[in-house]
Structures are given as structure tokens and as C-alpha cells.
N, C-alpha and C positions, 0 to 999 in steps of 0.2 A: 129884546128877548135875551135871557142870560142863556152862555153856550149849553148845551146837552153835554151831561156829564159823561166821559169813557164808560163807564158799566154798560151805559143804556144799549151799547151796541155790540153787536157778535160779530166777527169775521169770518167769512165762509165762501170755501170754494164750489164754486157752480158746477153742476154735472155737463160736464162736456160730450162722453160716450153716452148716449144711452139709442134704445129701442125699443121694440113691443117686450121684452123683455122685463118688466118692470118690478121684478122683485130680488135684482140685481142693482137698483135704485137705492143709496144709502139716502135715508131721509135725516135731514137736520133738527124739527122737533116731529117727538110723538107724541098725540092726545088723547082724550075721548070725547066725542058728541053722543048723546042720545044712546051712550055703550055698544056706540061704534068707534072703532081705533081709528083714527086718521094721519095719514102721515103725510109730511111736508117734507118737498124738493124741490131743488133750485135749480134748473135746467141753463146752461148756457145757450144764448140763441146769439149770435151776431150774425151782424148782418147790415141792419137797419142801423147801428152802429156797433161800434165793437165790441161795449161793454154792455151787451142788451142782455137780460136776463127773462125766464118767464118760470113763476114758481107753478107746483102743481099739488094737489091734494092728490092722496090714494086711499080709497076707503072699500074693504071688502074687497082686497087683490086685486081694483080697477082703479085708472083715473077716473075719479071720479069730474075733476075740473081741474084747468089749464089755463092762466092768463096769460094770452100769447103777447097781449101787448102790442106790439108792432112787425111783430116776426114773422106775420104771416100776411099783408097785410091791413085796410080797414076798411068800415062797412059804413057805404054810405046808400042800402038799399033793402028798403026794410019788408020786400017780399020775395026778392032773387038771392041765391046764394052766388053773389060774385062780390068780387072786391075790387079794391083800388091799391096800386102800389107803395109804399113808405119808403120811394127810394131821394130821400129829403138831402139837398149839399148837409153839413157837406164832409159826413162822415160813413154814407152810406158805401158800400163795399156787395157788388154785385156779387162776386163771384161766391163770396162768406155768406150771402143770402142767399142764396140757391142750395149751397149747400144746407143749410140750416133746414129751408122747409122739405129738402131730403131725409131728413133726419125724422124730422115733424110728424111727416107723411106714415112713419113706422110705428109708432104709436096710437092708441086708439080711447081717448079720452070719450068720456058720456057726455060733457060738455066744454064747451071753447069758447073765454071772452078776450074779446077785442078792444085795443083801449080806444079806437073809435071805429064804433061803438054799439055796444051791445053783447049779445051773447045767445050760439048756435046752439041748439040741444038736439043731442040723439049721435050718437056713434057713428049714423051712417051720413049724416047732416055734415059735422065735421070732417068726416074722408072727404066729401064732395068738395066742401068748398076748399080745404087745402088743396087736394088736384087742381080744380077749375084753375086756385090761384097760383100754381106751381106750373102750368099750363099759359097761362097769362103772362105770366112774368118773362117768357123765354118769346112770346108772342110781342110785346114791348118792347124789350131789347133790341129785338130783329127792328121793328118798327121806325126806333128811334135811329137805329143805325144807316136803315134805309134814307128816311127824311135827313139825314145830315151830308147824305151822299150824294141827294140833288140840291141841296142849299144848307151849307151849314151854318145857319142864323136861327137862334134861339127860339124869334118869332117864329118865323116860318114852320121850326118842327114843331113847336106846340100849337099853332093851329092844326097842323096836319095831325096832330094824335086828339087833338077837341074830338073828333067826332067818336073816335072809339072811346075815348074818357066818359063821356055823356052818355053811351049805352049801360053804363056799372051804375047809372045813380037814379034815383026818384025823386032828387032834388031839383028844385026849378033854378038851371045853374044862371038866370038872370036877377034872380033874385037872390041869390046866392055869392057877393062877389067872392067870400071865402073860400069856395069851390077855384074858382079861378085861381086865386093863390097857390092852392092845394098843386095843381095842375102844374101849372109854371116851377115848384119846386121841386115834385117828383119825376119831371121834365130834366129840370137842372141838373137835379144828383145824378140823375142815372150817364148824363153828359160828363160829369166829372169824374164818378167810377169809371167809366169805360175811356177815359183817356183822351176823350174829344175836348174836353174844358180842362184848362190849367188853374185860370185865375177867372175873377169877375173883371173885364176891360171894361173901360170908361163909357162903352156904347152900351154893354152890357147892364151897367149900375144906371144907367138913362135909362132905360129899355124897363126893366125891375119896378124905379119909381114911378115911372107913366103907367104900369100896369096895375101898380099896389094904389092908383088913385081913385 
């Protein structure tokens, strides 16, 4: 493929302050759909990692819709509004995502998609599951910290958090070894954020490949 020429691309800085406030939101393009105006903004979210972004439509002085992406984080349960954490090695940063879905929680989009996956509809649908999973997230942590305090071996805490993982899904996680990966790294990250994991050790990188067979 020959490189994409400079023009193709705009530079722009992502809203970092915002809130329910949203007409304080400079938008980067405006259009029209259907002779309705829509405007486009770039939210800074990190967290999940530093450079996370999640754009948003605003149509009729509402979000109208919000790709959270990973910011909030993903849905592997397609009749409960819970989630699963995104806190993946190994650039996740706890404390930056906490704050983030603080932030989240203040605004009030019509609809919220997840890059996995899918997408919540209804204003009151999206308050819920941000909470639930702003709620979770602090419920984890504890969790994880716990399990490391009676055996800090990677195994060990992520059997002990399997069984709370497996309540957020519909997925049959036997048949699913992907799920298990899933598990094992938002395990990991959150062990690295918080200071308990420096590096992957050699027991460590054994441990990883027996698991990813």
C-alpha cells in the first residue's frame, strides 16, 4: 500500500474537561443529517490506556451517541447491563480510569457503544451500566488486592476472581477459551497498575503459555 498522503489527516486536541454541561463542548466538525445539525467531539478518556479517545455526536442539544470504546468497560452479556473490566498490561493505569468513568458518569448520552460489543440504548440504560461498572471496578480492585494478600501467584488470583468474572457473561466460558485469555489479562493489568507486577518473570511467561494453549 502506498503511504496516506499528509492532507488526509487533521490534528486535534481531545476534550479533556467536560460534563453534563455540553454546550460548552467545542466540536471539531459540524453537519447536517436529515436537517438536523450534528456535531462532532473528541473526548479524552484514558485510562484503559493513555491515549484512549471516545468521540461523540450531539444532535438537538443532546448526545445523541457516544463510542466509549474501552472506557467504560466491555460487554460480554447480551441481557444484563454488567460488564467486564479493560484493565489489559500493559498500559492500563487504574487510577486515570476511575477517574475517567467519573467524568463519564456526568454526562447523559441517548445512546453508548462498546467496542466489545455492541450498544446500550436509553439515557437511563447508560447511567445504569456506567454505575454498575464504576461500582465494579472499585469491587475488583479490592478483590484483586485481597487474593494477592493471601498468595501473590498470578494463578491463584485469577482462579479466585473466575467465579465473579463468570457471573458478567452468557458466554459458555468452556467453550469459549478466549474468555479465559480475556480474564488472565485484565487480571495482569490491573496487577501491574497497582504496583504488585513489575515485569513478566520466567515462571510468569511459563504460566501465560500453558494458559494461552
Amino acid at each position: 500500500m502506498k503511504p496516506i498522503e499528509d492532507f488526509a489527516f487533521k490534528i486535534i486536541d481531545p476534550i479533556s474537561d467536560f460534563n453534563s454541561n455540553i454546550s460548552e463542548l467545542a466540536p471539531i466538525e459540524t453537519f447536517t443529517i436529515n436537517e438536523s445539525e450534528i456535531k462532532l467531539c473528541i473526548l479524552k478518556t484514558p485510562g484503559h490506556t493513555p491515549d484512549h479517545q471516545s468521540p461523540i455526536f450531539i444532535k438537538n442539544g443532546e448526545i445523541d451517541f457516544i463510542f466509549l470504546g474501552e472506557a467504560a468497560g466491555t460487554l460480554y452479556h447480551d441481557s444484563k447491563l454488567v460488564t467486564m473490566p479493560t484493565s489489559m498490561p500493559i498500559y492500563y493505569n487504574h487510577e486515570e480510569y476511575m477517574k475517567t468513568l467519573d467524568k463519564l458518569t456526568s454526562i447523559y448520552p441517548l445512546k453508548a457503544g462498546f467496542g466489545h460489543f455492541g450498544v446500550i440504548n436509553g439515557k437511563e440504560n447508560v447511567r445504569e451500566i456506567l454505575h454498575e461498572h464504576q461500582s465494579f471496578m472499585k469491587k475488583f480492585k479490592s478483590l484483586i488486592i485481597s487474593y494477592y494478600d493471601e498468595k501473590p501467584e498470578t494463578k491463584y488470583i485469577l482462579e479466585k476472581i473466575m467465579p465473579v468474572l463468570i457471573t458478567r457473561t452468557d458466554l459458555s466460558v468452556e467453550k469459549n477459551p478466549v474468555f479465559k485469555n480475556v480474564a488472565l489479562g485484565i487480571v495482569y493489568g490491573m496487577l501491574l497498575s497497582l504496583g504488585l507486577r513489575n515485569t513478566f518473570s520466567d515462571e510468569e511467561k511459563d504460566y501465560i503459555a500453558k494458559y494461552n494453549q
